[in-house]
C-alpha positions as CSV (number, residue, x, y, z in Angstrom):
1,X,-80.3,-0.9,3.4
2,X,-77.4,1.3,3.0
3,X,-76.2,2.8,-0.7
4,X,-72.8,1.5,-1.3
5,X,-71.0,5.1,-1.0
6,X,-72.4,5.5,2.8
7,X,-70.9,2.4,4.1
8,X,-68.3,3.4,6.6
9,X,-65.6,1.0,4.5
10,X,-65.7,3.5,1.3
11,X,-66.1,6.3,3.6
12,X,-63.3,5.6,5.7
13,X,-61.3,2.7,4.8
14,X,-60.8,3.1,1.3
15,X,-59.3,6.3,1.2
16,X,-57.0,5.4,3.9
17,X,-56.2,2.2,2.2
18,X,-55.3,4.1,-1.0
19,X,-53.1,6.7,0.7
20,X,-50.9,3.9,2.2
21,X,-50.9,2.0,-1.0
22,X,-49.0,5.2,-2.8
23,X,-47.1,6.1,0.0
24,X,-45.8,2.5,-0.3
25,X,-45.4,3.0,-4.1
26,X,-43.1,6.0,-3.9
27,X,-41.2,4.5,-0.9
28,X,-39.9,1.7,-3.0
29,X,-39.3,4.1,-5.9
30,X,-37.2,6.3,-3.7
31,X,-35.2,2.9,-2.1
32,X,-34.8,1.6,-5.2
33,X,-32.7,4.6,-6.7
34,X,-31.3,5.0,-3.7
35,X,-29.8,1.3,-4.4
36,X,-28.8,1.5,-7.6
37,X,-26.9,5.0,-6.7
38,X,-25.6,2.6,-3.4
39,X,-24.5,-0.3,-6.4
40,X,-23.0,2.1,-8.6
41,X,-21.0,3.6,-5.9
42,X,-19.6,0.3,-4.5
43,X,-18.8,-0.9,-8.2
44,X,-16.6,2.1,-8.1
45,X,-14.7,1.1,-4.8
46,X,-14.2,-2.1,-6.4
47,X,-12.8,-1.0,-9.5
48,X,-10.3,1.2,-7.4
49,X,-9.8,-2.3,-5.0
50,X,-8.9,-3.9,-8.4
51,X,-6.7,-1.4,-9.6
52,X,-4.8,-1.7,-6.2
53,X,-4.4,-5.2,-6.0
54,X,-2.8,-5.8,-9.1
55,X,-0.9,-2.8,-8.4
56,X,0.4,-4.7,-4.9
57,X,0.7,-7.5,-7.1
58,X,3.8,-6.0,-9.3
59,X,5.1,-5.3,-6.0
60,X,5.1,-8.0,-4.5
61,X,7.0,-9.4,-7.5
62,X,9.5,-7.2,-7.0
63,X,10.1,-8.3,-3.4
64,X,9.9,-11.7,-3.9
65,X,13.0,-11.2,-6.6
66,X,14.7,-8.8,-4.2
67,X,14.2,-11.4,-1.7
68,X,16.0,-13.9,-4.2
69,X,18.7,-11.7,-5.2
70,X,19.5,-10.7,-1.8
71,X,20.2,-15.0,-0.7
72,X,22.5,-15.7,-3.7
């Protein structure tokens, strides 16, 4: 019989196992700020989008009663 320690699985497999396991680990930490830095910056273009629209909106507000003024 073979001691535990000498089977080819812990010799071999285990440590390979282990090294994917973390490499896995700090992968998805890395994607995961890499998100939220992706989220924050496209909560910023939306703000700015916002800001815009309502901004075309006053516009178009005026157009509409320039339109108005300009048919009487």
């Amino acid at each position: 019989m073979v001691p535990i320690l000498q089977q080819p699985f812990v010799q071999v497999a285990l440590p390979i196992m282990a090294t994917m396991v973390a490499t896995v680990g700090a992968k998805i930490s890395t994607n995961n700020k890499r998100l939220d830095d992706i989220c924050r910056r496209l909560d910023a273009i939306e703000g700015r989008l916002l800001g815009i629209e309502s901004g075309l909106g006053a516009v178009e507000r005026k157009v509409d009663a320039l339109e108005l003024k300009a048919w009487r």
